[in-house]
N, C-alpha and C positions, 0 to 999 in steps of 0.2 A: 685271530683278531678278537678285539673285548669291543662291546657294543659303545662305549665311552672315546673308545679312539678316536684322534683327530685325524680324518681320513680326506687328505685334498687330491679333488680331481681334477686333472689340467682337459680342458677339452668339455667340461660339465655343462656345455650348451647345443655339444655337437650332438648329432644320430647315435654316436655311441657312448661320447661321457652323458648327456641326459638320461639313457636308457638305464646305464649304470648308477645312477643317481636315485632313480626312481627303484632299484632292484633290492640296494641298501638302505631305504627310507625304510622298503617293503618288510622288511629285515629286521628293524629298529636301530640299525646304525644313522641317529641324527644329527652326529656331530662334523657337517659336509661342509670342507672349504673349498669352495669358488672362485673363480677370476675370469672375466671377461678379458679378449684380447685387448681392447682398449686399457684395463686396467693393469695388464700386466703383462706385458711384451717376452713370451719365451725365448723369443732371440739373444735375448738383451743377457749378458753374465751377467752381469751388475744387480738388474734389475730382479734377479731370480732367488740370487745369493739375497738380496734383500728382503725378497716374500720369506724365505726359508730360514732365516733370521729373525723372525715377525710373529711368524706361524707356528715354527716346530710342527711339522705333522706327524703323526705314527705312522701311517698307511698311505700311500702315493698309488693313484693309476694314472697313468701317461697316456691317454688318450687325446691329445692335442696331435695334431699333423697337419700338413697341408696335403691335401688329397685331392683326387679327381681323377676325369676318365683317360682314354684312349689319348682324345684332342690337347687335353690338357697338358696331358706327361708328356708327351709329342712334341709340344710347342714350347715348353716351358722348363726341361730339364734341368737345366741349371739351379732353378728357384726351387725347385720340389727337392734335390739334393741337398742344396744349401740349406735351406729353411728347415728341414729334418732333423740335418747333421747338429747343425745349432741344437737343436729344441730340444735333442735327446741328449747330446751332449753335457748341456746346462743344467737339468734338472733330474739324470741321474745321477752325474757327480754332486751334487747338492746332495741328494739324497743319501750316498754314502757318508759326506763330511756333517753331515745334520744329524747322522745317526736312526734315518728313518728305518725300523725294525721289520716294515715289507713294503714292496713296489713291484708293480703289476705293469708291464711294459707290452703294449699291444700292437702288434705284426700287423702283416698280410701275407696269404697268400701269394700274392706278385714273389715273393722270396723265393719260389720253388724253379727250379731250371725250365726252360719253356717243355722240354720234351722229358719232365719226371713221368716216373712208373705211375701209373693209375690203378687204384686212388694213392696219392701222395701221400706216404711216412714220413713224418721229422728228420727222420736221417737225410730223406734226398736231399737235404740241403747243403747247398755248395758242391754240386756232383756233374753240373753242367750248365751251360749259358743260358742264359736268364732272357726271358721274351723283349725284344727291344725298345715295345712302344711304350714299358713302365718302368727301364731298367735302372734310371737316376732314381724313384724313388725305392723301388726295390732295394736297391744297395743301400741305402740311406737306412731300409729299416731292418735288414743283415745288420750294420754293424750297431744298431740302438743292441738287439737281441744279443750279440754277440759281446757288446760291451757289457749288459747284464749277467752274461755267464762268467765273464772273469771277473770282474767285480764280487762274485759271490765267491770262484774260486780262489783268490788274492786275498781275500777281506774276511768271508765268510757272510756277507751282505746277503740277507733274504730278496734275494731280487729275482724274482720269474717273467717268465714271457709265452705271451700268449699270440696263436696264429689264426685270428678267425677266417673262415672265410667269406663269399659275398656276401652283405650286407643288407637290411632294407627296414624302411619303417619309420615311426615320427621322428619330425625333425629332420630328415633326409636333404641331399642337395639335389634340388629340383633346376637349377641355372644350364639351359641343355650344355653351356660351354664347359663347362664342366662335371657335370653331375655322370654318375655309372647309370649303367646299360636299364635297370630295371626301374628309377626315379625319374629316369627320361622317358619312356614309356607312356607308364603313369601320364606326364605330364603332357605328353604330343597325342596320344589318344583321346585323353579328356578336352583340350584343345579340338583338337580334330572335331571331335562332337558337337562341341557348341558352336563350332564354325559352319556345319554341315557340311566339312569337308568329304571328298569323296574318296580320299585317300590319304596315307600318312607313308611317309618313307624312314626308312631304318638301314642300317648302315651295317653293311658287310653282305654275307650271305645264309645267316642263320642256320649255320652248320653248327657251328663249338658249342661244345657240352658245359656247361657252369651250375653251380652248384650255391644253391640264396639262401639266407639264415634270418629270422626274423631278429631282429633286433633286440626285440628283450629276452629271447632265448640266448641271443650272445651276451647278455649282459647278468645273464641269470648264469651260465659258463663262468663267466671270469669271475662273482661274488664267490662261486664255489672253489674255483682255484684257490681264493685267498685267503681261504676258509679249511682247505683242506691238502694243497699241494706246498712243495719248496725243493720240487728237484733242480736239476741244473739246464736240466734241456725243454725246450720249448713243448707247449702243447698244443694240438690244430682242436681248433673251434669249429666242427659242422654238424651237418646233419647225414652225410654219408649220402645222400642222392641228388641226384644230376639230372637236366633236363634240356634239351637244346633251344636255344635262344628262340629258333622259330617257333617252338611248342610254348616258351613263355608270352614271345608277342600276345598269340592266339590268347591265353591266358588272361595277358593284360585286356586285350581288345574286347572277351568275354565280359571281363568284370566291370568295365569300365560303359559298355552298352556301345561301342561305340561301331555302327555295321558296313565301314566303307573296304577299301581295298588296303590291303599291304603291299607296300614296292621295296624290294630291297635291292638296293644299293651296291653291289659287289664291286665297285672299284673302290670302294671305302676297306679301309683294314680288320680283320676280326678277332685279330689278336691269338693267345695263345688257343689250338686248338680243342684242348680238356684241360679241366682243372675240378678235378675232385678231392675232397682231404679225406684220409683216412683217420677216421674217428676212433681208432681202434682203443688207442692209449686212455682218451677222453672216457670211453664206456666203463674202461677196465676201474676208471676211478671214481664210479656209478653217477656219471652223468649223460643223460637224453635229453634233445631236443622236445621239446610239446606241439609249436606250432607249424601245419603244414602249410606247402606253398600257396595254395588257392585259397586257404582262411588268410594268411599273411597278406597277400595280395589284396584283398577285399580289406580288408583293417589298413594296410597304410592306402589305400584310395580313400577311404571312409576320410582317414586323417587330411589328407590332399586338399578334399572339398571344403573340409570344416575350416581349415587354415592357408586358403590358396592367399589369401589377401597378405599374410607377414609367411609366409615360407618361404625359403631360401632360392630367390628368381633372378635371374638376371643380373649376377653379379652382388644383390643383395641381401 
């Protein structure tokens, strides 16, 4: 990439396009085109074909999606498949027929078979059935990924893809009905406190092993992908260590001050029961994570209190 590039990021308001936003500012790449979904409907063909008509970008990251936790994908499958399949649909193909010269297509995790080898290789993918309570959007973001690989292989289009794994940090979705395991947290903890609740309940049995990435370490990951990779196969985004959901509550609860009881919930579902990525490919291509769990955690709280009033609550 040349620092002059017109580099648009779909999603540049979310937890992960702002972080990335802020990674390329950091960088001297100043030339960042935005859109709000009001301003620009990824669903929409029409409407996409016409930013991309307007714009020309050089450089495309597709971090727009519709996401969410357990309850969400549960309730809602249809919409998290569809609204994907669109999103990636429209503005990868755009990006082939616009001529855009790289495009940074962002995963999940959820892609890897519920019961992959630990820690998860690239390769396990598509090797076995896929955990059920995120399977609609997991497939959805199989075939964004998969459509970038032939695209590159057909076309010759610099199009990669990246698999980060869990997430955390400003600008996070704090709406419990939606939001994942560690921004809900955060959020019922801090609550809990000011309520002088005596207790807070969490859902499952805080067994499963998962694995949390500060956010601008993910976004510090993907500026170097684009900067430095164009193979054909996907690369996982982590930090290589795991820690059990019960030991992050305790974690949260520590940092947040908040001294009542934990109840956990075990008629609630807990989802796949490990999910570590193997970083291996990522090291080899000399990149490491900086920030650990218990500074990360302390930083997006820090960010929580400073901005509970406009942070992403309740549907808003």
């Amino acid at each position: 990439m040349n620092k002059t590039d017109k580099i648009y990021v779909a999603g540049h308001r979310g937890l992960v396009g702002s972080a990335i936003v802020r990674n390329l500012k950091s960088k001297g790449y100043n030339n960042i085109v935005g859109r709000t979904h009001k301003e620009l409907e990824l669903t929409d063909q029409q409407a996409v074909r016409a930013f991309f008509e307007e714009e020309r970008p050089d450089v495309v990251v597709l971090a727009a999606a519709k996401v969410g936790g357990i309850n969400a994908n549960n309730t809602t499958p249809a919409e998290f498949i569809y609204d994907n399949m669109q999103v990636q649909c429209n503005v990868i193909h755009c990006c082939h027929q616009y001529g855009v010269k790289k495009l940074l297509f962002l995963g999940s995790t959820c892609i890897y078979p519920k019961m992959a080898p630990q820690p998860i290789p690239e390769d396990a993918l598509l090797t076995g059935p896929l955990e059920t309570t995120n399977e609609a959007y997991a497939v959805a973001k199989i075939a964004g990924m998969e459509m970038c690989k032939f695209y590159k292989r057909q076309y010759g289009d610099d199009f990669i893809s990246c698999m980060p794994t869990n997430l955390y940090g400003p600008h996070d979705n704090y709406d419990l009905n939606g939001s994942h395991v560690l921004p809900a947290m955060i959020r019922k903890f801090h609550e809990a406190k000011l309520n002088h609740a005596p207790s807070v309940e969490l859902w499952g049995t805080g067994t499963p092993l998962r694995e949390f990435l500060y956010v601008d370490d993910m976004a510090d990951a993907c500026v170097f992908l684009l900067e430095n990779y164009n193979g054909e196969q996907h690369v996982n985004i982590g930090t290589g260590k795991e820690i059990t959901i019960k030991e992050l509550a305790e974690m949260v609860k520590k940092t947040v001050g908040f001294e009542g009881e934990i109840i956990w919930n075990d008629s609630m579902p807990d989802g796949t029961p490990r999910k570590l990525t193997d970083v291996t490919k990522l090291h080899s291509l000399g990149w490491r994570h900086k920030v650990e769990l218990e500074e990360g955690i302390r930083m997006a709280y820090d960010w929580f209190r400073e901005n509970v009033d406009h942070a992403r609550m309740n549907g808003r």
